[in-house]
N, C-alpha and C positions, 0 to 999 in steps of 0.2 A: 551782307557786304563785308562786314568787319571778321567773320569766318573764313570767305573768300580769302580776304588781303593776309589774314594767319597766314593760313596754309600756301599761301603764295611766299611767303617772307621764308615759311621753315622749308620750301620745297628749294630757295634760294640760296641759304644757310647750308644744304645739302651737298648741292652741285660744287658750291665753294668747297668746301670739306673734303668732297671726294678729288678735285682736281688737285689742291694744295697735298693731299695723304700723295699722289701719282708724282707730282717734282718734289717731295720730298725725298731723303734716301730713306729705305725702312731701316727701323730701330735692328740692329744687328749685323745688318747686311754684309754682308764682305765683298769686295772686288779682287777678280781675278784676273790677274794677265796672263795676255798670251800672244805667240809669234813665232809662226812659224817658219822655215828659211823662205818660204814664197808660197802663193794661195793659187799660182798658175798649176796647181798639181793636186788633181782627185782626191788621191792620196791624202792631204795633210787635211782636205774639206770632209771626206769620212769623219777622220780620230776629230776632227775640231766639233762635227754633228753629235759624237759621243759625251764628249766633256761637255757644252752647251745643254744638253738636256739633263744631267748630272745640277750644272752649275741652277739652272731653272729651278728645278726641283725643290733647290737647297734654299732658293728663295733670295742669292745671291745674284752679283751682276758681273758678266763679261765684259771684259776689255780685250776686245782682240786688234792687231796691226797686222802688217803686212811690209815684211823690210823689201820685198820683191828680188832676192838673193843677196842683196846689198848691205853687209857685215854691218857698215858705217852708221847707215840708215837705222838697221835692228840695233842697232847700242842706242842711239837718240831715242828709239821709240820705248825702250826699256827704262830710259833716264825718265822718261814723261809718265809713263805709268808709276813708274815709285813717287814720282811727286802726284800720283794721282790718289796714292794711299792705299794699294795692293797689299795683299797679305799672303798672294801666293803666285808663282808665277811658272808658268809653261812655256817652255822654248824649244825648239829646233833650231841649233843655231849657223847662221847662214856660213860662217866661219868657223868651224871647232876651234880655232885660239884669238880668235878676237873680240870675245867678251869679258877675257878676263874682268879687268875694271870695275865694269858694271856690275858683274855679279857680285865680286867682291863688296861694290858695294849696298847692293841688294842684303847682304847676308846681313852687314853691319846695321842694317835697318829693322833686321829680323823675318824678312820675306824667305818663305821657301822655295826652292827653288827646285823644279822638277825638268827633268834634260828628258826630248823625246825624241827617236826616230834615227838620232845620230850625236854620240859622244861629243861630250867637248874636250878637249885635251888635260892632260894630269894636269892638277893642282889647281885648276880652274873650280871654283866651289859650287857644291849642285848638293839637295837632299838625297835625291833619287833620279836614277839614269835609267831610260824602259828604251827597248830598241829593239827590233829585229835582230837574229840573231846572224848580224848583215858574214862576217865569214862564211859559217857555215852556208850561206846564200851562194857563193860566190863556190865553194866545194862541190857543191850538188850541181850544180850548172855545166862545172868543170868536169866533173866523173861521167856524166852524160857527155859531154864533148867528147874526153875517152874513148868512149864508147864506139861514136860515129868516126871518129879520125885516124888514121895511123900516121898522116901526115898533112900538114895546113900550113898554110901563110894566114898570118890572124894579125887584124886590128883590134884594138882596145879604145872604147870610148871612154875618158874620164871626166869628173869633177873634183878635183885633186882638195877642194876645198873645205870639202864632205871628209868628217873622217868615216861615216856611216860608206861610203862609194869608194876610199880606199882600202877600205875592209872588204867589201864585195870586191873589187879587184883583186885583190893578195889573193885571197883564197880560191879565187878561178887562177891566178895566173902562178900558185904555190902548187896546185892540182894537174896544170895541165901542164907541166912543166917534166912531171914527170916523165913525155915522149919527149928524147931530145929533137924529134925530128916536128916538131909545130914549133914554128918559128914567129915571134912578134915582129914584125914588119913594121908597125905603126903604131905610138900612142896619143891621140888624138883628143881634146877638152873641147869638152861639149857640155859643163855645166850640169849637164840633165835636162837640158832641154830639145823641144824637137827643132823649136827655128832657130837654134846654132849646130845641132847635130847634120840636120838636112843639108846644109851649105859645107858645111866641115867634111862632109862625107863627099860630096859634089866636088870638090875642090881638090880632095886626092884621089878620084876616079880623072878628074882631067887631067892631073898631072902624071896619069898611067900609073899609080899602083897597083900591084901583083896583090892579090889577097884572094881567100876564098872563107873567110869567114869573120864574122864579128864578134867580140860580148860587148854588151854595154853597160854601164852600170844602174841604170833603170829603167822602164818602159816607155817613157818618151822620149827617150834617146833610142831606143831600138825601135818606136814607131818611125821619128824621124830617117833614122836608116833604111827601113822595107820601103820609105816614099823616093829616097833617092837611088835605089836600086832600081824599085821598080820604074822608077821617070827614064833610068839608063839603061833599061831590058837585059839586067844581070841579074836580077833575082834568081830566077833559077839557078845559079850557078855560086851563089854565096851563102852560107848558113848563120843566121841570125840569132844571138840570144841574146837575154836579158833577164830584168830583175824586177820585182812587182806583182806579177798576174793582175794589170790593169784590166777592165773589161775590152781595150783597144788591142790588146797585144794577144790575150787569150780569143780573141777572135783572126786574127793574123794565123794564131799556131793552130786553130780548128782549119781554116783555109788553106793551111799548107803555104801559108807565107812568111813564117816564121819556125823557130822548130823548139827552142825551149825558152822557160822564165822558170822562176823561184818566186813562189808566191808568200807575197806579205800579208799580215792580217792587221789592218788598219782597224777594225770595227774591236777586236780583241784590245790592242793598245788604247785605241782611246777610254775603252771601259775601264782597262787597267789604271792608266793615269790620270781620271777623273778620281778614280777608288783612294789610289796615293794619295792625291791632295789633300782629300779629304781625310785621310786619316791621320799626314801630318798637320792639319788645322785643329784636328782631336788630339793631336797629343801623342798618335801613338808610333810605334819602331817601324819602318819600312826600307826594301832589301831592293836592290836594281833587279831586274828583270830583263833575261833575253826571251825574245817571243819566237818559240821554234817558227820556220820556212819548210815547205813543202817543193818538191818537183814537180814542175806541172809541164808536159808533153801532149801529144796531139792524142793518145793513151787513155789517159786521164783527164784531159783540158773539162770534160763536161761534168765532172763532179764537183767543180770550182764552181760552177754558173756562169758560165760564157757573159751576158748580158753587164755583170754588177760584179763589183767588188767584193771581199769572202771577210 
């Protein structure tokens, strides 16, 4: 009896033990933030799948938000993670100039600070800035356009707020510029998404715009467009591009319902800016990073992987 009630008491002693080690924070641990300009986008849920098992590994813990594009919102959540006691912090910022503040004071606290996906503006403080190498994205799209046009009426979808989406614009609209005879017709914001793209698009088909061709600055804004084409039985007659090589788009451009994108390597960045952090939490020198973009055409669409993300 008195053996029983032992091993009853230390198997008690145990369970207590183990659940108090699980709300405890472990001895070392470090918290990471993170926030990206919105979690509505494949995209940013890759690199975030890359850094999370990095951060696991490390035996650290994530802190991730979600501003839902809303600058205002990602500085509050950035204030609450540094009172949460971060030691390093990853952002896509939904505003490239409206973090100043926060970051500044992020620094003064001694948090690193790691920029992903899209620049934040000069003098705004960051350790390390990793991005696509969003021009050249927006060149290669454009030398393809080139290629198919001698003359167009072309809309432009933007996210003006993005400097990562006015970079991919300049450099399409720096490129195709040089026919003086493709003319902008229309620059139309669309955030990068597809349910303001879709209506925005819908909205100057009703009002009779002349146009025969698109870019957009990402792939759910050029999914959005192949849905309000196709709902107005003009697709045929409009040439779509974009930016990404999402699995949704590179399936459009195998269909023949889209015709080019500039593939991003999401699965590449996130390994890269798990790596940075880590090596600025070591101590050691780390250098910005553009991530070369590939062309990807109906040519080539299937050496991307149609299905998934590259």
């Amino acid at each position: 009896m008195i053996y029983t009630i032992f091993w009853s008491l230390v198997f008690v002693v145990v369970v207590i033990y183990l659940n108090a080690s699980q709300l405890k924070p472990v001895k070392g641990q470090m918290r990471i933030g993170v926030t990206y300009m919105t979690m509505n986008n494949e995209f940013y849920k890759i690199i975030g799948e890359e850094v999370s098992y990095r951060v696991e590994a490390e035996g650290d813990r994530l802190i991730l938000r979600d501003p839902a594009l809303n600058p205002e919102r990602q500085a509050e959540q950035i204030e609450d993670m540094l009172d949460m006691g971060i030691k390093a912090l990853i952002v896509a910022p939904a505003d490239s100039g409206c973090l100043r503040e926060v970051l500044k004071k992020a620094k003064e606290q001694g948090v690193y600070i790691v920029v992903v996906d899209t620049a934040v503006e000069d003098g705004i403080p960051a350790d390390c800035t990793i991005t696509s190498d969003n021009y050249k994205a927006g060149v290669l799209v454009g030398e393809h356009y080139l290629s198919e046009h001698e003359s167009a009426s072309l809309v432009i979808m933007t996210h003006e707020s993005a400097r990562s989406a006015r970079e991919r614009v300049a450099g399409f609209v720096d490129t195709v510029s040089q026919n003086p005879d493709i003319h902008i017709v229309r620059e139309i914001e669309c955030e990068g998404q597809v349910e303001i793209a879709m209506p925005k698009m819908q909205e100057a088909i009703d009002e009779g715009l002349m146009f025969d061709s698109v870019f957009c600055l990402n792939d759910l804004a050029s999914v959005g467009i192949v849905a309000a084409l196709d709902e107005n039985g003009i697709l045929d007659q409009v040439d779509v591009y974009g930016v990404d090589a999402s699995p949704d788009s590179k399936a459009l451009i195998y269909e023949g319902m889209m015709d080019a994108t500039a593939a991003q390597f999401p699965t590449l960045i996130g390994k890269r800016v798990a790596d940075t952090v880590y090596d600025l939490l070591d101590g050691k020198e780390v250098q910005d990073a553009l991530i070369p973009v590939k062309l990807v055409t109906q040519n080539n669409v299937e050496e991307f992987g149609i299905s998934r993300w590259q």
